[in-house]
N, C-alpha and C positions, 0 to 999 in steps of 0.2 A: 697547647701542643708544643714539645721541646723536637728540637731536633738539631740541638750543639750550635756552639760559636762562629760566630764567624771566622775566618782565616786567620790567622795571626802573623806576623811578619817578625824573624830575628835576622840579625846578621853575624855571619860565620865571614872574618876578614872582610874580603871588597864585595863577597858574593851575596846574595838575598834570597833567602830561601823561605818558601810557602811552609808553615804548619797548619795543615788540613784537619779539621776535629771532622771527628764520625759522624755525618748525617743519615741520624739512626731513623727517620720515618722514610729517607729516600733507600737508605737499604731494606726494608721491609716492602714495601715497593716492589721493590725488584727481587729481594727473595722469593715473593708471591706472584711473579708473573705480571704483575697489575703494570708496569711500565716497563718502558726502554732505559736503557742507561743515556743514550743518545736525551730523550725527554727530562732526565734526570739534570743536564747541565743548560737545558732553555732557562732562560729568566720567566717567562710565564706562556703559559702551553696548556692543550687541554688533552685529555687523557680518557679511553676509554676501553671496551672489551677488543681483543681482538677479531671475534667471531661475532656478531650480531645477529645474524639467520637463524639460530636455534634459538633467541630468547623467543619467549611471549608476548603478545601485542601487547599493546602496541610499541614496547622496546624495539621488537625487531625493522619499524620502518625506517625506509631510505630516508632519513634525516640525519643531519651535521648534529645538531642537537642532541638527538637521540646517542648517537657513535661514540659523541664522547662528552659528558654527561659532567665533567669533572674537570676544573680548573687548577691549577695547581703554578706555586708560583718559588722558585728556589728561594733560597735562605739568604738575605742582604742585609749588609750595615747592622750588625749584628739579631737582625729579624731571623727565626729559625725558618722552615718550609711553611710551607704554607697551603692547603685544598682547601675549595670549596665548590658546592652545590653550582651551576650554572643556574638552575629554575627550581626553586622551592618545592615546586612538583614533582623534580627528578627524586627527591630523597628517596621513592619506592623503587628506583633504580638497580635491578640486581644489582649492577658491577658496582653501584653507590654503598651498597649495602656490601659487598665481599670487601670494599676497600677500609668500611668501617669495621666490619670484623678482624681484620686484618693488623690496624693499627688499633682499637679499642677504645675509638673516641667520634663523636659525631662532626661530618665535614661544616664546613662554614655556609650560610645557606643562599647563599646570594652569589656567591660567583666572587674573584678575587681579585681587587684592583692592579694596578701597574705600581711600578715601584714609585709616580709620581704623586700615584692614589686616584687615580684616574680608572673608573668602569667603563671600559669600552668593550663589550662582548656582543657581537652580532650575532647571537644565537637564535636566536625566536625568528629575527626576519630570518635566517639559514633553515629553520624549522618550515616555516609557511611558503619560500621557494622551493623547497627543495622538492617538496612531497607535491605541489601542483606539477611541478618539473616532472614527476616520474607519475604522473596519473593514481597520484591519489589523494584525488582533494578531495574524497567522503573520510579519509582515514583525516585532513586536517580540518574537516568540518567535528569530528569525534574529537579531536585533540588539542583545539584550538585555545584551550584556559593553557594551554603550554607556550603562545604565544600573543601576538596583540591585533585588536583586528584592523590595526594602521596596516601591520605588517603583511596581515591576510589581504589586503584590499590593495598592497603594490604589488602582491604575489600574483593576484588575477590578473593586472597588467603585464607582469612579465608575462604570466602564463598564456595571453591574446598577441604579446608581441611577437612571442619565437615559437619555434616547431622542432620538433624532436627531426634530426637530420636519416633517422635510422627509421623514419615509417612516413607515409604520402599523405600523415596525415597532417592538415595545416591549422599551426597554432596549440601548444600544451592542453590545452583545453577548450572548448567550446563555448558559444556565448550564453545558451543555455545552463551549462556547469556554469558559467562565471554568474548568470543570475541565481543560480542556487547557494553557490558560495555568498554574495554581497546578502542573501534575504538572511544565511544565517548568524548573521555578524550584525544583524538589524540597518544597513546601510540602505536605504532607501534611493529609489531612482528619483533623478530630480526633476521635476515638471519643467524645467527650460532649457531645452536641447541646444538650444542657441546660443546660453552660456556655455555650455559645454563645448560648444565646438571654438569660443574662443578662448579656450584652455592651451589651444596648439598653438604652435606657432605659424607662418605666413608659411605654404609651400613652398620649399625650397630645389629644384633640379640638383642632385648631388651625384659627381664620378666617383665611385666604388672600388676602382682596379681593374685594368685587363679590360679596359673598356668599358665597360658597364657603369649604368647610369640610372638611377633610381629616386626616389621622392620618399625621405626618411619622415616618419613620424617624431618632430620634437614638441616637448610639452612645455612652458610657462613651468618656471621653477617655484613661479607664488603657488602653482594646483597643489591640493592636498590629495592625495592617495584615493579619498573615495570616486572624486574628480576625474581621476587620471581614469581608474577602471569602470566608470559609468562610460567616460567619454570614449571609449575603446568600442566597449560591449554596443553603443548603439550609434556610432560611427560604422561599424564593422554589418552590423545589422541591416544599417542604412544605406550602405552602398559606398561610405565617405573612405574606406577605407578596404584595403583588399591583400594580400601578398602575393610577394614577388617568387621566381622561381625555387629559392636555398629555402623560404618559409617565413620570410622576414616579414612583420607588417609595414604597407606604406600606404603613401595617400593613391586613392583611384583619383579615375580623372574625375568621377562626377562628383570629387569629394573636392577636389580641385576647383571645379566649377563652382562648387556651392559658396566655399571658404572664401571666392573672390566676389560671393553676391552680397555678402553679407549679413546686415539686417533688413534688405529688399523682402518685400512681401510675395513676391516671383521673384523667379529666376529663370533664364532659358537653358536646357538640359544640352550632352552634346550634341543627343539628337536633332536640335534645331527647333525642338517645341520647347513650348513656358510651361512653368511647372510653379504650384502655391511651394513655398519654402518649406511648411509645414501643414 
């Protein structure tokens, strides 16, 4: 892919003056629509249709992934421009495809480092948040070879921790949906609930703002992702866990109570009766 020199520097007397060569793939670019001029001057940026609604599925879902499909990284140190692919799978990409018609050469298929050579592209986890986020996690069960099932199995955690602010309904998803989502990513429940629960951390009373005062769910930064959404899905089930007014998930009390019994074979509930742990 050419797409001209880097800048060159002369000097006219005391003054210093820019010569700019033509970055002929970033004018095509923008002759076709395909980008902003604004995107045209980012050092690396990702780039996609303006309209999304009218494509085809699953192009058209509410995914960051999906929206813009196309990495793209300006011309440096005499490197010309630079596109590529985000996920090897986008290649069937309408706008992947209008942008390789466009310029008459196939994008790079992995996605385009930083000018340090550094891949850091959260796409995939952006892919499996998003689409639990907006209730459609059959469309990320269908589309999941587009992301990873680490990244599925934090999505179900997010998707148990928050609540869409704009419906009564509490938590993105359900725990039933979250065990349908963990069965199809083959993540298995784990026979010891009791490791699970010491994935969290100690219950902690935390002030919120404006008063309020709450019992936040934090997790052990050793739990890995499958961890985290088991420990949710039958926490939540269990009673260990509940939300608070805005939708948030936090500790109940009898999750409270339990967390402080430990590994005790009983425990007394707050009711004032004993109860087997398990």
């Amino acid at each position: 892919m050419q797409a001209g020199p880097a800048p060159q520097r002369t000097r006219e007397g005391d003054k210093m003056t820019d010569v700019i060569e033509r970055d002929e793939v970033g004018v095509k670019l923008a002759d076709h629509g395909l980008c902003t001029a604004y995107q045209l001057q980012n050092e690396l940026t990702h780039i996609g249709p303006r309209e999304c609604a009218s494509l085809p599925k699953p192009w058209n879902l509410p995914s960051r992934l999906l929206q813009s499909p196309v990495s793209m990284a300006a011309s440096f140190n005499g490197q010309p421009r630079r596109l590529g692919v985000r996920h090897p799978l986008l290649a069937q990409h309408p706008f992947v495809q209008q942008i390789e018609g466009a310029l008459g050469f196939q994008l790079e298929p992995c996605g385009i480092p930083n000018r340090s050579g550094i891949r850091c592209d959260y796409g995939q986890w952006h892919h499996a948040v998003d689409l639990v986020s907006a209730g459609h996690w059959r469309d990320l069960i269908e589309t999941r070879n587009l992301t990873s099932a680490d990244h599925i199995a934090g999505a179900v955690a997010y998707g148990l921790d928050y609540s869409n602010h704009e419906s009564s309904r509490k938590g993105h998803i359900t725990t039933a949906e979250a065990r349908t989502i963990m069965a199809a990513i083959e993540a298995d429940e784990p026979a010891d609930a009791m490791a699970l629960l010491r994935i969290f951390a100690a219950p902690v009373l935390s002030n919120q703002g404006e008063s309020k005062k709450g019992w936040p769910i934090n997790t052990r930064f050793d739990a890995d992702r499958n961890a985290r959404a088991w420990g949710r899905i039958i926490g939540i089930e269990r009673g260990w866990f509940d939300y608070d007014r805005s939708g948030h998930l936090q500790w109940a009390e009898s999750g409270r109570v339990r967390y402080a019994a430990g590994d005790a074979p009983s425990y007394t509930e707050t009711s004032g009766q004993a109860a087997f742990a398990f």
